[in-house]
ZAMARGU-4260 file (C-alpha; in steps of 0.2 Angstrom, whole numbers, plus 5000, padded with zeros to 4 digits):
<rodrens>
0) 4696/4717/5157 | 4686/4703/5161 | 4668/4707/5166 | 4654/4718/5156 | 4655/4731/5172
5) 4674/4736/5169 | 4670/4735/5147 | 4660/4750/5153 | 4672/4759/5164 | 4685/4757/5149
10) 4672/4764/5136 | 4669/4779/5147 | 4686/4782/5150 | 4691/4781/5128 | 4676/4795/5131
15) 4685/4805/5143 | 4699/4803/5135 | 4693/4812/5117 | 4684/4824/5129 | 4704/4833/5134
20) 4702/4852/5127 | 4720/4854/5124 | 4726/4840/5113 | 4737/4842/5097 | 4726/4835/5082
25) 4740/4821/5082 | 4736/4816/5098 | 4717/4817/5093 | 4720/4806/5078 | 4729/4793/5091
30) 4716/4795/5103 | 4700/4792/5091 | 4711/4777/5083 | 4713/4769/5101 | 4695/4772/5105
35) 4689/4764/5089 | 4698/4747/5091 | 4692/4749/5108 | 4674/4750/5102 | 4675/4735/5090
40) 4682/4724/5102 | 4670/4729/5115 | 4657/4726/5101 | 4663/4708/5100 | 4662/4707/5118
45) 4643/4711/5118 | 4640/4700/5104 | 4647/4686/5115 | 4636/4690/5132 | 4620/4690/5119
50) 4624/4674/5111 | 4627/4667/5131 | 4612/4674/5137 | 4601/4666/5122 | 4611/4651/5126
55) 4604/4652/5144 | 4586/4655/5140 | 4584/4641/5128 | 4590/4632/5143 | 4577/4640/5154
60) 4564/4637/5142 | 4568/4620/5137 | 4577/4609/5152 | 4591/4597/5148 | 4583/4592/5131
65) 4590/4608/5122 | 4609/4603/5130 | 4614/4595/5116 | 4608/4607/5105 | 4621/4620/5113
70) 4640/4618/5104 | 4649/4619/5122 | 4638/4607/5131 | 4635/4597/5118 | 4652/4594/5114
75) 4658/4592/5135 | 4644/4577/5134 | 4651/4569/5123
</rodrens>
């Protein structure tokens, strides 16, 4: 999984997945398990894009004078 596009499609199919009528309540337990770790690593993931895209409009906003402000650029400058 490496774009925010397939998170999506995995999220939707853990949905799909707990949408199956005719499974046995142990398949049900394994299924809601699967989609919860799913859920908190995809929470992670959008944690991630927002602190990016906060990083990128400080950068907008503020030119090359924020750079060292940013812990990636700041720390490749150096």
């Amino acid at each position: 999984m490496s774009t925010l596009a397939e998170l999506n499609k995995h999220l939707f199919a853990a949905l799909d997945r707990l949408d199956v009528e005719n499974l046995s309540p142990e398949q049900i337990e394994a299924e809601v398990s699967r989609a919860g770790a799913i859920v908190d690593v995809a929470d992670r993931i959008t944690e991630n894009a927002k602190v990016q895209l906060q990083a990128a409009k400080l950068f907008a906003e503020h030119g090359d004078k924020i750079l060292p402000t940013l812990p990636m650029i700041g720390k490749a400058k150096e």
